[in-house]
C-alpha positions as CSV (number, residue, x, y, z in Angstrom):
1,X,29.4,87.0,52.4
2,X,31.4,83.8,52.2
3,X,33.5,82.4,55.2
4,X,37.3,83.1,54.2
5,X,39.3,79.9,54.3
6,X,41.9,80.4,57.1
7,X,45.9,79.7,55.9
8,X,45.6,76.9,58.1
9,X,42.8,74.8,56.6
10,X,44.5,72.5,55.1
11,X,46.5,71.3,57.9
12,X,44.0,71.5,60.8
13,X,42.0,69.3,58.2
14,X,45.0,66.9,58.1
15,X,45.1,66.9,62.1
16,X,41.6,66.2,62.3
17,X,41.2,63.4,59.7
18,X,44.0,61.3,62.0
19,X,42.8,62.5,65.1
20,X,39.5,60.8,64.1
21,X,40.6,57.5,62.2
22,X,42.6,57.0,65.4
23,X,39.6,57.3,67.7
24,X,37.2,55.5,65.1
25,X,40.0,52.4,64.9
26,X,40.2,52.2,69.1
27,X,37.2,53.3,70.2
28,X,35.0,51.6,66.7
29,X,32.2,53.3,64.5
30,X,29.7,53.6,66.6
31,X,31.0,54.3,70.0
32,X,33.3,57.1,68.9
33,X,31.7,60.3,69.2
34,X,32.0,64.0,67.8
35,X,32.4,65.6,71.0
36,X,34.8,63.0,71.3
37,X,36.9,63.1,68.1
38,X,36.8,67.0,68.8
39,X,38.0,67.2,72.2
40,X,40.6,64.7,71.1
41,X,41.9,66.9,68.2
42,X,41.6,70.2,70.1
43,X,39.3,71.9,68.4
44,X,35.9,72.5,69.2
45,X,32.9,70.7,68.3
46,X,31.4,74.1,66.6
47,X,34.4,73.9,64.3
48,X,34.3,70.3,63.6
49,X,31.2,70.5,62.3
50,X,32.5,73.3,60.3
51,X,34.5,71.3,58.4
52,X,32.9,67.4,58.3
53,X,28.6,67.9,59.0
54,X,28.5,64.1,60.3
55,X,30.3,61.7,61.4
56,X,29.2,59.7,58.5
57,X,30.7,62.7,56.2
58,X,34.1,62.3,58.4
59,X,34.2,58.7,58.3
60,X,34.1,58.7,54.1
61,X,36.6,61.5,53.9
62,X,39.6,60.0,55.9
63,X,38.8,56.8,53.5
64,X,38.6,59.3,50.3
65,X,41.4,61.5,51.2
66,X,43.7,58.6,52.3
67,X,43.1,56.5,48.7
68,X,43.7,59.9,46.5
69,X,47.1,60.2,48.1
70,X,48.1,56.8,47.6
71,X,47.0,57.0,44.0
72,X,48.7,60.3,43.1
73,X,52.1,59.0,44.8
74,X,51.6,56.0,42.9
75,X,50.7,57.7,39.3
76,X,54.1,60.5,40.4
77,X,56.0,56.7,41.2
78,X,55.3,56.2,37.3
79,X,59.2,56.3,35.5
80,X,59.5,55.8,31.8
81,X,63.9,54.8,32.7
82,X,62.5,51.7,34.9
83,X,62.1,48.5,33.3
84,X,58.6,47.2,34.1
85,X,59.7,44.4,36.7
86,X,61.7,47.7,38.6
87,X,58.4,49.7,38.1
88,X,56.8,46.6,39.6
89,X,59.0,46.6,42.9
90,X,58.6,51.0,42.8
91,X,55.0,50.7,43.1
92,X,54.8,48.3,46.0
93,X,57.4,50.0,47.5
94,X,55.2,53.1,47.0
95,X,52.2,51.6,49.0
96,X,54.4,50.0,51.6
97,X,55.4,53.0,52.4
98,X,52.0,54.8,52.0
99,X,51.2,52.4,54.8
100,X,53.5,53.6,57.1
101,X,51.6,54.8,60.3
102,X,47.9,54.3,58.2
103,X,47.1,51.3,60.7
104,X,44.0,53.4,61.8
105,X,43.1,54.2,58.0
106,X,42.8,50.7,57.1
107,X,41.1,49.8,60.0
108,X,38.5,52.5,59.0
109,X,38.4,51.5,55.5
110,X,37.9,48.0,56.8
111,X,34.6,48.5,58.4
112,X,33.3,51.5,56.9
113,X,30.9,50.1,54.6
114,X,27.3,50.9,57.0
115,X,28.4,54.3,57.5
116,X,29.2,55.2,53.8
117,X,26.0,56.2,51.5
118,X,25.7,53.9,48.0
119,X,27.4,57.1,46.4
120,X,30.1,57.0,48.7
121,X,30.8,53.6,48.3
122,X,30.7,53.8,44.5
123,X,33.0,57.3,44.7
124,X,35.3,55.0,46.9
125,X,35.3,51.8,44.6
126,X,36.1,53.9,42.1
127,X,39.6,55.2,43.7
128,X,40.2,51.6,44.5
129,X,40.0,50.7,40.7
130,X,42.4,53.2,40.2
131,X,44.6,52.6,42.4
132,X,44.5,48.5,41.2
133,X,45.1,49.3,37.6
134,X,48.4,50.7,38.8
135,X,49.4,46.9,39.3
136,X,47.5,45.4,36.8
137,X,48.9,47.4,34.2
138,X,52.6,46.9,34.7
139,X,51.6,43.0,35.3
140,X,50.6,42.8,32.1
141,X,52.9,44.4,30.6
142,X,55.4,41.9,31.8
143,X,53.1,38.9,31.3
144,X,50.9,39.6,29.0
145,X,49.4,36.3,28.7
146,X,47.5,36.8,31.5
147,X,45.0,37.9,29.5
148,X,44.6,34.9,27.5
149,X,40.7,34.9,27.8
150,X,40.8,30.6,28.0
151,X,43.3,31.5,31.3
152,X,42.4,34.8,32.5
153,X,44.8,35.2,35.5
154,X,45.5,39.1,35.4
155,X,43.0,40.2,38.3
156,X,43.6,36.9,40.6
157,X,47.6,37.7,40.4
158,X,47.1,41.5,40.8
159,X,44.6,41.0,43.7
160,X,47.0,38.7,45.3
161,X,49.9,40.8,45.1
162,X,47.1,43.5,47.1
163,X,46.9,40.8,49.5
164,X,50.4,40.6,50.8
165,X,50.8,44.0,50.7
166,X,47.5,45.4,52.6
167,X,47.8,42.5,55.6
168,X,51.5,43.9,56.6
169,X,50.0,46.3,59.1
170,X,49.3,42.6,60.8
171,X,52.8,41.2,61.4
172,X,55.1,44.3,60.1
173,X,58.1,45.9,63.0
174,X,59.4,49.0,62.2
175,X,63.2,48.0,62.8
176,X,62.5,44.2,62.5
177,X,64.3,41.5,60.2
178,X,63.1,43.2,57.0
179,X,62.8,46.4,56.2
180,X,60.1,47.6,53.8
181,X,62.0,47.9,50.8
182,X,63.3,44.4,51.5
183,X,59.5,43.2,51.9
184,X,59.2,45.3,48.8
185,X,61.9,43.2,46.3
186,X,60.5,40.2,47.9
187,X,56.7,40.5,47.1
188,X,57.5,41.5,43.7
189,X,59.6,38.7,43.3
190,X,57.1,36.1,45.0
191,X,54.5,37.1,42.4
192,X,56.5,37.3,39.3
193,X,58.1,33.8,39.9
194,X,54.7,32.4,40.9
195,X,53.5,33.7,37.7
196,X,55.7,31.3,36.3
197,X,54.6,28.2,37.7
198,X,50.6,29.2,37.2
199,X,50.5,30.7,34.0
């Protein structure tokens, strides 16, 4: 007879996925441990297993689960009543605020790539596309010519708009100068007027 899935499931899976890209970001890959991550989470290791078979397995699904969320906040961010530059600044302020308190996540996602199988990686690369094509998309539709095949800029600008936004976790203060939306209105802005000058 199956297991039943306790009411619970969900959210001790939650606890455990932050639990362990917390002690996978401080302690690294291969020095953080099961036992570890388990005694950490309070839960035992019997039950850890239960839910993630390896740490391989646990590694891939705090990248996997973290990218889903981002993209299905960014494809529920989607408003036909926006003009696209407003859709623009939404989306990054979508991801900007994905970002809040994912320090550990990135730093996973960062130097995953021995620990995830060639499946894993593609499964992964995959969610990244998506997630990209958010931002290309509306780019284009503002400039279009950015697809002029003699000058194609679209994936250079798109990428660099990535860039500014995945490094915050580097210099970013909760209750600094800027706030995130601020940060928000002015990435958007630095990469639409830049368009200007490169196109």
């Amino acid at each position: 007879m199956a297991r039943t899935r306790a009411d619970d499931f969900e959210e001790k899976q939650h606890h455990i996925l932050l639990t362990a890209a917390h002690v996978f970001a401080t302690q690294g890959m291969e020095k953080a441990s099961m036992s570890q991550i388990a005694s950490e989470a309070g839960v035992s290791k019997s039950l850890l297993y239960h839910y993630y078979p390896s740490k391989d397995a646990l590694i891939f699904e705090i990248i996997r689960s973290h990218l889903q969320e981002l993209d299905a906040e960014l494809t529920e961010a989607r408003d036909p009543s926006l003009d696209d530059e407003a859709q623009l600044e939404k989306l990054v302020g979508v991801v900007l605020n994905a970002y809040r308190g994912a320090d550990d996540q990135h730093k996973v996602q960062l130097n995953a790539g021995p620990a995830l199988s060639e499946a894993q990686k593609a499964e992964i690369t995959a969610l990244e596309r998506k997630i990209v094509k958010h931002f290309s998309n509306t780019l284009r539709d503002i400039h279009p010519e950015l697809t002029n095949d003699d000058r194609p800029l679209l994936m250079p600008v798109t990428m660099s708009l990535f860039g500014m936004m995945n490094w915050v976790y580097m210099w970013f203060k909760e209750g600094g100068p800027i706030s995130r939306e601020d940060y928000a209105k002015m990435a958007t802005t630095l990469i639409l007027e830049g368009v200007k000058a490169v196109r």
